[in-house]
LOPA-529196 format. One line per field, with one value per residue (C-alpha): x, y, z; residue number from 1; residue in one letter. Coordinates in nm, 3 decimals. Layout:
LOPA-529196
x: (X, ...);
y: (Y, ...);
z: (Z, ...);
i: (NUM, ...);
aa: (A, ...);
end
This chain:
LOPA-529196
x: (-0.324, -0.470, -0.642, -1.015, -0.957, -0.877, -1.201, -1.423, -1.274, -1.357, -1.665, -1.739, -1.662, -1.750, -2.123, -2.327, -2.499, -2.822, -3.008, -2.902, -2.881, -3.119, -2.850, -2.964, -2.676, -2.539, -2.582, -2.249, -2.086, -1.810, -1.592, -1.410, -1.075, -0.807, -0.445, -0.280, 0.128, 0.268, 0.683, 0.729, 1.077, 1.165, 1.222, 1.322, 1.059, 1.104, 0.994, 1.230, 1.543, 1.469, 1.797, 1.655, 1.444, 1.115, 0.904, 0.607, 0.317, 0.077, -0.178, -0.207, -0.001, -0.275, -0.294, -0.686, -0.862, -1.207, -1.286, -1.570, -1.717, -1.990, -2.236, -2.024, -1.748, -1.481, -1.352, -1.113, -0.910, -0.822, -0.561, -0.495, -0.155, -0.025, 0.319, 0.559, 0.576, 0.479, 0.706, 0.643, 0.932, 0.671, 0.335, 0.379, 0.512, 0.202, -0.054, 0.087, 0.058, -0.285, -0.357, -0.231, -0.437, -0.745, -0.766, -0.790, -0.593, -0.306, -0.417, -0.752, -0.579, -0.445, -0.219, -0.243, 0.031, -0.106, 0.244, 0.254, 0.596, 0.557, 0.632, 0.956, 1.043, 0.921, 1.229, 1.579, 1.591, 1.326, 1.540, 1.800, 2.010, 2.061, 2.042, 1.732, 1.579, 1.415, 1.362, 1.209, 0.950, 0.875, 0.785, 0.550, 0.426, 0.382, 0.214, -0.034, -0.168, -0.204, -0.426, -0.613, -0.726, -0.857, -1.036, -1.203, -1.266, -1.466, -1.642, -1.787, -2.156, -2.432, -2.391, -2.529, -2.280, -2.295, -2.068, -2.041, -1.817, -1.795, -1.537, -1.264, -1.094, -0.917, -0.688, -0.430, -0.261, -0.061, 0.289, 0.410, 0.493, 0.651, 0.895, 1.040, 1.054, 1.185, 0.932, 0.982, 0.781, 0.573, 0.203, 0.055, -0.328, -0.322, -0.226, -0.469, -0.607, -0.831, -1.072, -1.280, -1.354, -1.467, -1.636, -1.783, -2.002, -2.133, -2.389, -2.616, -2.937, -3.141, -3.093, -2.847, -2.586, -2.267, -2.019, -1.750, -1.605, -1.328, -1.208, -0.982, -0.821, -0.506, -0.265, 0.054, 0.007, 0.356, 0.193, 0.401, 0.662, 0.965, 0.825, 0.710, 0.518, 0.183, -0.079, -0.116, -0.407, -0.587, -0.553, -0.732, -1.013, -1.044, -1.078, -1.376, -1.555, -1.479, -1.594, -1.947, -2.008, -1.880, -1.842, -1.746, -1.424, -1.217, -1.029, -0.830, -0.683, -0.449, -0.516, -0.327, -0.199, 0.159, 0.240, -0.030, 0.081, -0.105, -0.206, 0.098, 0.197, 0.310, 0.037, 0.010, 0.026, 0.315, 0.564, 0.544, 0.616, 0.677, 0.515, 0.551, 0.239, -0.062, -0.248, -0.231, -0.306, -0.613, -0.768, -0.670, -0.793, -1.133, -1.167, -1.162, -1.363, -1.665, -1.675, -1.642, -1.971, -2.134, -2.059, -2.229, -2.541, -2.615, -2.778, -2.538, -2.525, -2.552, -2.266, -2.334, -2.202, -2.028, -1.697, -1.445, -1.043, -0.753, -0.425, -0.097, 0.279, 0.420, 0.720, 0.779, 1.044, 1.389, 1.588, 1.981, 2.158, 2.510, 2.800, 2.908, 2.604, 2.690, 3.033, 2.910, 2.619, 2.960, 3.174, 2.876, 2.811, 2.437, 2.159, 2.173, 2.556, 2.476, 2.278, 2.515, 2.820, 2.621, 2.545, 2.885, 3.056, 2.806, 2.930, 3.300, 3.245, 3.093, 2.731, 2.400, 2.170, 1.775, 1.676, 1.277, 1.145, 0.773, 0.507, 0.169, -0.190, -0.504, -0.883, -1.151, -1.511, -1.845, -2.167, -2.285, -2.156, -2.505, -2.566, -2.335, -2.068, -1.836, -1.432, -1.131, -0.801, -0.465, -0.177, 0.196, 0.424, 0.335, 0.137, 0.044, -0.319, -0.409, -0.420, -0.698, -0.923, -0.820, -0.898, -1.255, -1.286, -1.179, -1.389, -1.750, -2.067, -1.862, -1.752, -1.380, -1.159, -0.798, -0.537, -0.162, 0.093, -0.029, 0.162, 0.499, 0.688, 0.888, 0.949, 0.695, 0.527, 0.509, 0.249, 0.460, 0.391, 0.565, 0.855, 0.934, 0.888, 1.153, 1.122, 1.174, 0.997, 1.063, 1.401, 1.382, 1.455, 1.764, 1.619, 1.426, 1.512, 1.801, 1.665, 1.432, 1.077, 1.065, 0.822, 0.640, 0.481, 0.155, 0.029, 0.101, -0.033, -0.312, -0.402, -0.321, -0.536, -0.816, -0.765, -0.740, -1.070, -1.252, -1.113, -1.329, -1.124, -1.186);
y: (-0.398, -0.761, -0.937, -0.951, -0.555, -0.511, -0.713, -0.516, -0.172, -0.320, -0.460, -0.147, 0.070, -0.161, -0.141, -0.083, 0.281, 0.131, 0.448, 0.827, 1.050, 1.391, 1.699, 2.008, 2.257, 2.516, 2.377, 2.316, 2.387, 2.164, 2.110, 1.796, 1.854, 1.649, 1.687, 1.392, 1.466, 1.172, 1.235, 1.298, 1.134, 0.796, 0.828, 0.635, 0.506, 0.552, 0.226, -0.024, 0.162, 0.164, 0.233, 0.179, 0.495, 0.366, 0.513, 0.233, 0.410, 0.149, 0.407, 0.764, 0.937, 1.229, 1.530, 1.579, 1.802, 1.868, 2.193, 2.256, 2.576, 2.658, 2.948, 3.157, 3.130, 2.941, 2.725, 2.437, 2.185, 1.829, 1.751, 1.371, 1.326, 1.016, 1.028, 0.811, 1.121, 1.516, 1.695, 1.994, 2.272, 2.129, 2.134, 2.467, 2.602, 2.462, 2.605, 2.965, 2.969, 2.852, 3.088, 3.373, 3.324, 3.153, 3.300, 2.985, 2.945, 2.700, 2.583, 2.470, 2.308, 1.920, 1.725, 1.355, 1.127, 0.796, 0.617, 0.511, 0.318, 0.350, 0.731, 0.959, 1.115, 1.563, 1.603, 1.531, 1.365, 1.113, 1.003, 0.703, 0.894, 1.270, 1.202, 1.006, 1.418, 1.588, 1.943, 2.014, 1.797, 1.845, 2.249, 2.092, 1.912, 2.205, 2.419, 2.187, 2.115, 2.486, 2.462, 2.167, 2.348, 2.666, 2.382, 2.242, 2.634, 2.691, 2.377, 2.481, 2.373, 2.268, 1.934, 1.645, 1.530, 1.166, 0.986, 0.603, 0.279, -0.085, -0.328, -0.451, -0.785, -0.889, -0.606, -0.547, -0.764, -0.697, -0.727, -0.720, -1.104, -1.230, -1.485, -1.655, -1.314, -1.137, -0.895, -0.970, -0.855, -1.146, -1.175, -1.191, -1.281, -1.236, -0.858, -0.508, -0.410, -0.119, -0.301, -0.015, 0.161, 0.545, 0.736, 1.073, 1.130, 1.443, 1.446, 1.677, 1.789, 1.803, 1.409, 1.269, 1.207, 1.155, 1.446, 1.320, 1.051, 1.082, 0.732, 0.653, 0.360, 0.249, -0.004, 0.008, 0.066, -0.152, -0.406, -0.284, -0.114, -0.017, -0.203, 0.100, 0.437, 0.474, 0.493, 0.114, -0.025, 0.337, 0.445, 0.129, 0.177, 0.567, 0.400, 0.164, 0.424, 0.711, 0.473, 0.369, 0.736, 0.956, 1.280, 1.209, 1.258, 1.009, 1.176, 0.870, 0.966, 0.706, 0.628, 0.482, 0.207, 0.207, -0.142, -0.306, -0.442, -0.521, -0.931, -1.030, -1.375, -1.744, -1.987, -2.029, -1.679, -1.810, -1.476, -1.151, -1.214, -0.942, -1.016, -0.671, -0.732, -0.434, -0.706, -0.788, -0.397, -0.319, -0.669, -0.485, -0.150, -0.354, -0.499, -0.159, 0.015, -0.275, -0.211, 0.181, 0.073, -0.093, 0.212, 0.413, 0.230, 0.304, 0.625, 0.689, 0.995, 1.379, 1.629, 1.974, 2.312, 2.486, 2.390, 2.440, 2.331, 2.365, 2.291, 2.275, 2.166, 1.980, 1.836, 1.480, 1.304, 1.151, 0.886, 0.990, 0.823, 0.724, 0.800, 0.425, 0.336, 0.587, 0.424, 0.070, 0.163, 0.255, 0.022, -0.214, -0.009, -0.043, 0.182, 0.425, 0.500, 0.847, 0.895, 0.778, 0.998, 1.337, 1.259, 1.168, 1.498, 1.650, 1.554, 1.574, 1.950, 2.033, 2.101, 1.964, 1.705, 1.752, 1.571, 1.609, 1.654, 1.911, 1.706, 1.825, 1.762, 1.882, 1.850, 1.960, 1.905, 1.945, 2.014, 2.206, 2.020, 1.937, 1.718, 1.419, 1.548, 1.431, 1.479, 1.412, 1.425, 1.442, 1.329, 1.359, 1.051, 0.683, 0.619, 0.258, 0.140, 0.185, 0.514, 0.548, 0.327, 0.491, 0.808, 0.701, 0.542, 0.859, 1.122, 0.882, 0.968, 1.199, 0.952, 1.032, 0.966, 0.946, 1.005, 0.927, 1.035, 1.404, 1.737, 1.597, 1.282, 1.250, 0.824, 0.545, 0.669, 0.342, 0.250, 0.282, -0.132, -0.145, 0.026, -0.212, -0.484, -0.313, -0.449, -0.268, 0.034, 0.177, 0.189, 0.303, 0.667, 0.733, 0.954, 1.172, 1.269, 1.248, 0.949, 0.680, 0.832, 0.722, 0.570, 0.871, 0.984, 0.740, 0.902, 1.244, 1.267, 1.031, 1.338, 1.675, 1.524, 1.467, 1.792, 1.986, 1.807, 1.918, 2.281, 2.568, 2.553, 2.813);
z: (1.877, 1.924, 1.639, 1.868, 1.898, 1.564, 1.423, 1.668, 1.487, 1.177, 1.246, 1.354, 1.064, 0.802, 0.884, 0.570, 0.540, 0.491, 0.452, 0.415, 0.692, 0.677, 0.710, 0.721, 0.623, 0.336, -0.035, -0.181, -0.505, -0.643, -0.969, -1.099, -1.316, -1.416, -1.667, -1.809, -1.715, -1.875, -1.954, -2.290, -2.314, -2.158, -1.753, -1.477, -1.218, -0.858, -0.764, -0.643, -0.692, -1.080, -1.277, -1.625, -1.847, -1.961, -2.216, -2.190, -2.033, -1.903, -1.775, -1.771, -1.495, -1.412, -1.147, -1.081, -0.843, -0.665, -0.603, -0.285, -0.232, 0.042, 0.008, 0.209, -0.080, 0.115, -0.075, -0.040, -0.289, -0.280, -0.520, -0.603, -0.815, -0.956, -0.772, -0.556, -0.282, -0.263, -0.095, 0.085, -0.075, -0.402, -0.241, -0.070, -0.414, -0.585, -0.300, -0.299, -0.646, -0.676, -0.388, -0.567, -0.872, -0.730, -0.407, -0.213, 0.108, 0.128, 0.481, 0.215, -0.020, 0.058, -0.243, -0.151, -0.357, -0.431, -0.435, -0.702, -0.789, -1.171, -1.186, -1.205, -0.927, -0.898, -0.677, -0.674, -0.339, -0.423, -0.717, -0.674, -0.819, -0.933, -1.299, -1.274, -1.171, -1.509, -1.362, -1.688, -1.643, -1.299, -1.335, -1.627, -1.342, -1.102, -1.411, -1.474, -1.113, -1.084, -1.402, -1.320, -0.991, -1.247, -1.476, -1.144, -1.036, -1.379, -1.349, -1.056, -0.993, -0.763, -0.650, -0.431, -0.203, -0.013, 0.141, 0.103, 0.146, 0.058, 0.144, -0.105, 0.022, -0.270, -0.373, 0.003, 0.225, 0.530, 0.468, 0.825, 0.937, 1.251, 1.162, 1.457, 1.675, 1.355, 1.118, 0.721, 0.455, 0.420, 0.356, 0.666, 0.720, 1.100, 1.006, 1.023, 0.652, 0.602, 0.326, 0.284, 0.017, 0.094, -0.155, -0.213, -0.512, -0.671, -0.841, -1.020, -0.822, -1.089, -1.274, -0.996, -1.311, -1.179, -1.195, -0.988, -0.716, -0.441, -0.374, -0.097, -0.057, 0.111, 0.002, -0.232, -0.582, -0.697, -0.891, -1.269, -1.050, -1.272, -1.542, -1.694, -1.618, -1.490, -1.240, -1.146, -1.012, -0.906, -1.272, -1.403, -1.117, -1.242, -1.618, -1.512, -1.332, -1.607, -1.864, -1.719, -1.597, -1.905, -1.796, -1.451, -1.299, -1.025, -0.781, -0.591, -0.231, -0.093, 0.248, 0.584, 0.422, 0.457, 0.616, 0.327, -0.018, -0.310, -0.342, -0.583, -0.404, -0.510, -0.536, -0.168, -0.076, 0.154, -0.021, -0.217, -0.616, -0.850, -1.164, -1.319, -1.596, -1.634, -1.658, -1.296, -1.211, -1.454, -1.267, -0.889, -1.036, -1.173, -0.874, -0.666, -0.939, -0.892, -0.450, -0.570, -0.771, -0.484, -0.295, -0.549, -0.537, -0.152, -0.042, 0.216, 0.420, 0.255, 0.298, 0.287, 0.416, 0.576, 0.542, 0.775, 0.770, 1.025, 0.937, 1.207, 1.209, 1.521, 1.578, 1.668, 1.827, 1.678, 1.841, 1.906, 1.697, 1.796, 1.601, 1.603, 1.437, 1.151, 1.102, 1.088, 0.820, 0.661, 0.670, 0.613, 0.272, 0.332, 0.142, 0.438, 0.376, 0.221, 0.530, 0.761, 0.588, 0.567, 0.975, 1.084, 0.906, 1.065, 1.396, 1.274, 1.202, 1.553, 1.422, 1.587, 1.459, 1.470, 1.722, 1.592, 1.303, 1.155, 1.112, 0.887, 0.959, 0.749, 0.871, 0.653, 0.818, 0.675, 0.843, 1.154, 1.460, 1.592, 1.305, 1.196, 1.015, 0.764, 0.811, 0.573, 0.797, 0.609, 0.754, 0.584, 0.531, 0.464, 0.791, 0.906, 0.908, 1.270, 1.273, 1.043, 1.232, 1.583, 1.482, 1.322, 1.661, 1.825, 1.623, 1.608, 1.517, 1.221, 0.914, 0.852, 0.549, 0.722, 0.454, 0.416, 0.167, 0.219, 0.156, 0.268, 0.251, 0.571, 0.598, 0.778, 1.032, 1.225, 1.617, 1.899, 1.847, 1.523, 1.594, 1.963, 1.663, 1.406, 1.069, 0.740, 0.813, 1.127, 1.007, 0.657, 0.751, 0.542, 0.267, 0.473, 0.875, 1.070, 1.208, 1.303, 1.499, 1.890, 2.022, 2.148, 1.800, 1.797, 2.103, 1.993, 1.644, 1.754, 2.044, 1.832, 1.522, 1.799, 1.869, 1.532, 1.390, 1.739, 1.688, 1.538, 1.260, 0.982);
i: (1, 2, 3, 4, 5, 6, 7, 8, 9, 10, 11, 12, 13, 14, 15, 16, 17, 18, 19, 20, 21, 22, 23, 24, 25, 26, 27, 28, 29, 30, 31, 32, 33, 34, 35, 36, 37, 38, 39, 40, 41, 42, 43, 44, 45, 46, 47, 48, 49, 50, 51, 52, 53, 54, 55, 56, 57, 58, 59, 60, 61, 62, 63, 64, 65, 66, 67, 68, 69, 70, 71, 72, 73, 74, 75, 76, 77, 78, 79, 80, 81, 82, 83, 84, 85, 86, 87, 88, 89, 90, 91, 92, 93, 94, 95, 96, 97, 98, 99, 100, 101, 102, 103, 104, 105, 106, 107, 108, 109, 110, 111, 112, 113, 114, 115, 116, 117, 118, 119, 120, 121, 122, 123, 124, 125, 126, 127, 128, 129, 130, 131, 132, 133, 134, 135, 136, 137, 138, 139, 140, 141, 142, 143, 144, 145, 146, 147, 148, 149, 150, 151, 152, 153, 154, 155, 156, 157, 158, 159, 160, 161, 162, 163, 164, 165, 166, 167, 168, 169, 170, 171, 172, 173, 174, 175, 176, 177, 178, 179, 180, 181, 182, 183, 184, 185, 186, 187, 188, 189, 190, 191, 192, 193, 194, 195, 196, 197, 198, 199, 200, 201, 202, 203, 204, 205, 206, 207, 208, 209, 210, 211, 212, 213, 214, 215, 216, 217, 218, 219, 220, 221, 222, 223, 224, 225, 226, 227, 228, 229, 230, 231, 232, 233, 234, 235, 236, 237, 238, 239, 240, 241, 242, 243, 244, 245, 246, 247, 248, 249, 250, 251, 252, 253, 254, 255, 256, 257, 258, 259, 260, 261, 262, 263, 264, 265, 266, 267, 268, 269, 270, 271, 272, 273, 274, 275, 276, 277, 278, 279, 280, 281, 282, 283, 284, 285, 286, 287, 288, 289, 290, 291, 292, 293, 294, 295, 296, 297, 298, 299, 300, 301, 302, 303, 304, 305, 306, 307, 308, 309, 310, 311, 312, 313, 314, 315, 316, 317, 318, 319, 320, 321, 322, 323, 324, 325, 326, 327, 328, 329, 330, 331, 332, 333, 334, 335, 336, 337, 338, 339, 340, 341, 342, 343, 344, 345, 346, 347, 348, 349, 350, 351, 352, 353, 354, 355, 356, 357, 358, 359, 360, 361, 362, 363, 364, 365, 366, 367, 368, 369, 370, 371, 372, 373, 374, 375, 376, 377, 378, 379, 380, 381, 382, 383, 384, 385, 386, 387, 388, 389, 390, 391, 392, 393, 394, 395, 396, 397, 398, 399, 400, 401, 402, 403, 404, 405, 406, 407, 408, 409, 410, 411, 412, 413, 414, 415, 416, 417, 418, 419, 420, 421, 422, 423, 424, 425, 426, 427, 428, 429, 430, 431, 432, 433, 434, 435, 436, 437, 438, 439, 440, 441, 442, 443, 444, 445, 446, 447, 448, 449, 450, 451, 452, 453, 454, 455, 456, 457, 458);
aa: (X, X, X, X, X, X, X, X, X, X, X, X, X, X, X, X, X, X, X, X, X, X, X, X, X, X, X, X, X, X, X, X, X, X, X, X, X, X, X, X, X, X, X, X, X, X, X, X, X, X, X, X, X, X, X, X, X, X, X, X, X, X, X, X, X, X, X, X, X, X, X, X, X, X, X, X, X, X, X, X, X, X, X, X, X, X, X, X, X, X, X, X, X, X, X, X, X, X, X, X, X, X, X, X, X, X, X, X, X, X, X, X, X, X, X, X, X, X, X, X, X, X, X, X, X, X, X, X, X, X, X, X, X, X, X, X, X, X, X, X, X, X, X, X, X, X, X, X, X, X, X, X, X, X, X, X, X, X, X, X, X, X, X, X, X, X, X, X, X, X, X, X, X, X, X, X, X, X, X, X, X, X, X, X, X, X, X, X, X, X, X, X, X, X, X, X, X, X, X, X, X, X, X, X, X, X, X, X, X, X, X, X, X, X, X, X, X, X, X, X, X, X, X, X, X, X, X, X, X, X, X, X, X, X, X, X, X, X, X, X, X, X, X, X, X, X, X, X, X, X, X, X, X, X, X, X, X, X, X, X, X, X, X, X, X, X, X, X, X, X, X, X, X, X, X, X, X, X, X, X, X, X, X, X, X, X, X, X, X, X, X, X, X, X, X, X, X, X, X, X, X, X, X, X, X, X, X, X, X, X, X, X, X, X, X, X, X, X, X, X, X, X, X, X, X, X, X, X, X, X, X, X, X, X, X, X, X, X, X, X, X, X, X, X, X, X, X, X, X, X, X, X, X, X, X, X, X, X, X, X, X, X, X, X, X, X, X, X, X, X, X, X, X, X, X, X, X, X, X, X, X, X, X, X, X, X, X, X, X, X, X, X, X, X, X, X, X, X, X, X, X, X, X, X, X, X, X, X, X, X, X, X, X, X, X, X, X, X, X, X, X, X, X, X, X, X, X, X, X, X, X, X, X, X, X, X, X, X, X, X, X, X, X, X, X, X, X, X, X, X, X, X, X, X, X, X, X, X);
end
């Protein structure tokens, strides 16, 4: 995507909601929870291939929840949980559960992750190494994000629902630079950002007093990284807002962010620097937490009933992988060695390797579809910026939230663009598929989401 395209998009999207849209529709009901999971023993961060157990906690590491129920009784859950990844064997476990004692579909219920880098990992293959895996504390984990959806279900009440943004320029940065016909991991000005912040408050009907906020923003929470345990700069946003609305809850969904870091650079912004201080992350998370206050103070436009939600599984495209390049990632004893060795005795032993790999998408949509309604799409992996924006270009009048980091963690999930340009992500597949996406997969989730938040849905 060109830089004048790119500005038009966000030109576009970042027009201020000047005044709130009249939507006639169903009166909602909605709840606000959240659990503080904090390890109760030191642990070792996922971030950065962390080998050291750290007991520092530099802010709470929370799983939180809105509940939304329409006056025909569907109801629906976003979860938000202060985590590197969710992974779908956990998520699934999670959503039958709550299903089972809450009665609420998992095709309703979305966890979003919001990556952080300061938080142990909830699965063994996330960890850097087995050890690093408390099982323990993970099923603590899993117990109290089942509760946390029954504290949001008793909680329930009428509520106002808006939708709002406001840009944030001083907390992401592109990290994707051309140098010389090669991409590093530079900060790169030229480069897409998705500034805005997207809110929605609830609020009481009767004195507009906040009772909770969704936030979504996307761009990498590794400012402490394995410095210590905690929520980085979104848990230090959810402080400032919790503090100057007590009672409230902040529910923060990370977005399409995955080719954006947070602003820690040299004094020229000419390089990433990693200047693991909480000092650093409660300024980012103040930062956020004064645009999500700007947001606040627009009208915005209403949501209201009903709600509807589709959810499907696809499968996209791997590229063959030769067996040469398994030996050289080998010999070459690079990070994707384990990779590499668990493909290659594949091979040795006769057996097939995937050649695609399930993908998850979540729409939930609000509002009868003569009106303008309001979406929240949920797509699964860490999913570059673009596809945010194209789909809010796709799906206009309706304001959409487009999520990453939702109910699975399957690698980058690069443009077609991106991956012809190679770089760190489009090859950082190791951990997670057999191996790198083709080309083919920004057309294809671009047109099946299209499709899925056009369906009836249910």
């Amino acid at each position: 995507m060109n830089n004048s395209k790119i500005t038009i998009i966000i030109s576009i999207l970042a027009v201020v909601l000047a005044g709130s849209v009249k939507v006639s529709g169903e009166h909602l009901k909605v709840g606000f929870a959240r659990r503080i999971v904090n390890p109760k023993a030191p642990a070792v961060p996922i971030g950065h291939v962390s080998k050291t157990p750290r007991g520092n906690i530099h802010c709470d590491l929370r799983v939180q929840a809105m509940v939304a129920q329409a006056e025909s009784g569907k109801g629906i859950v976003w979860m938000g949980w202060d985590f590197c990844y969710v992974r779908s064997p956990l998520a699934e476990r999670v959503k039958k559960m709550v299903a089972k004692k809450y009665g609420i579909a998992p095709e309703a219920f979305c966890i979003n992750a919001s990556h952080t880098h300061s938080a142990p990992p909830l699965t063994e293959p996330e960890a850097v190494k087995p050890e690093y895996f408390d099982a323990d504390y993970a099923e603590y984990v899993v117990e109290q994000a089942v509760a946390v959806v029954g504290d949001a279900i008793d909680k329930l009440t009428p509520a106002k629902l808006r939708y709002c943004e406001q840009l944030c320029t001083s907390v992401g940065i592109n990290r994707r630079k051309d140098v010389n016909g090669t991409i590093e991991m530079l900060p790169n000005f030229n480069g897409i950002v998705d500034h805005r912040v997207q809110v929605i408050a609830a609020e009481s009907p009767t004195d507009n007093k906040l009772i909770g906020v969704i936030v979504k923003y996307a761009c990498h929470p590794v400012t402490v990284g394995p410095a210590g345990l905690g929520s980085d700069y979104p848990g230090f946003m959810r402080e400032f807002i919790e503090t100057r609305h007590p009672g409230a809850v902040v529910v923060f969904m990370q977005g399409c962010g995955a080719d954006v870091r947070i602003q820690i650079v040299d004094k020229y912004a000419t390089k990433f620097i990693r200047e693991s201080e909480e000092q650093i992350a409660a300024r980012f998370g103040r930062d956020l937490g004064m645009s999500v206050e700007w947001a606040l103070a627009k009208e915005g436009m209403a949501i209201t009933g009903p709600i509807e939600y589709g959810y499907k599984v696809i499968e996209l495209p791997l590229e063959k992988v030769p067996e040469s390049k398994y030996r050289k990632e080998i010999e070459n004893d690079t990070y994707r060695r384990p990779w590499a060795e668990k493909h290659l005795a594949m091979l040795e032993r006769g057996e097939t390797i995937a050649q695609t790999e399930p993908y998850r998408m979540q729409v939930f949509r609000f509002g009868r579809k003569s009106d303008y309604p309001f979406m929240l799409m949920a797509l699964q992996g860490e999913v570059f910026t673009e596809y945010g924006f194209n789909l809010a270009e796709r799906l206009k009048p309706a304001n959409i939230i487009t999520l990453g980091y939702s109910n699975h963690m399957a690698g980058y999930v690069c443009t077609a663009e991106a991956i012809k340009e190679g770089g760190y992500e489009p090859q950082a597949h190791g951990k997670w598929k057999a191996g790198p996406y083709t080309t083919a997969i920004e057309d294809i989730i671009l047109d099946t989401a299209t499709k899925l938040a056009q369906s009836k849905g249910k």
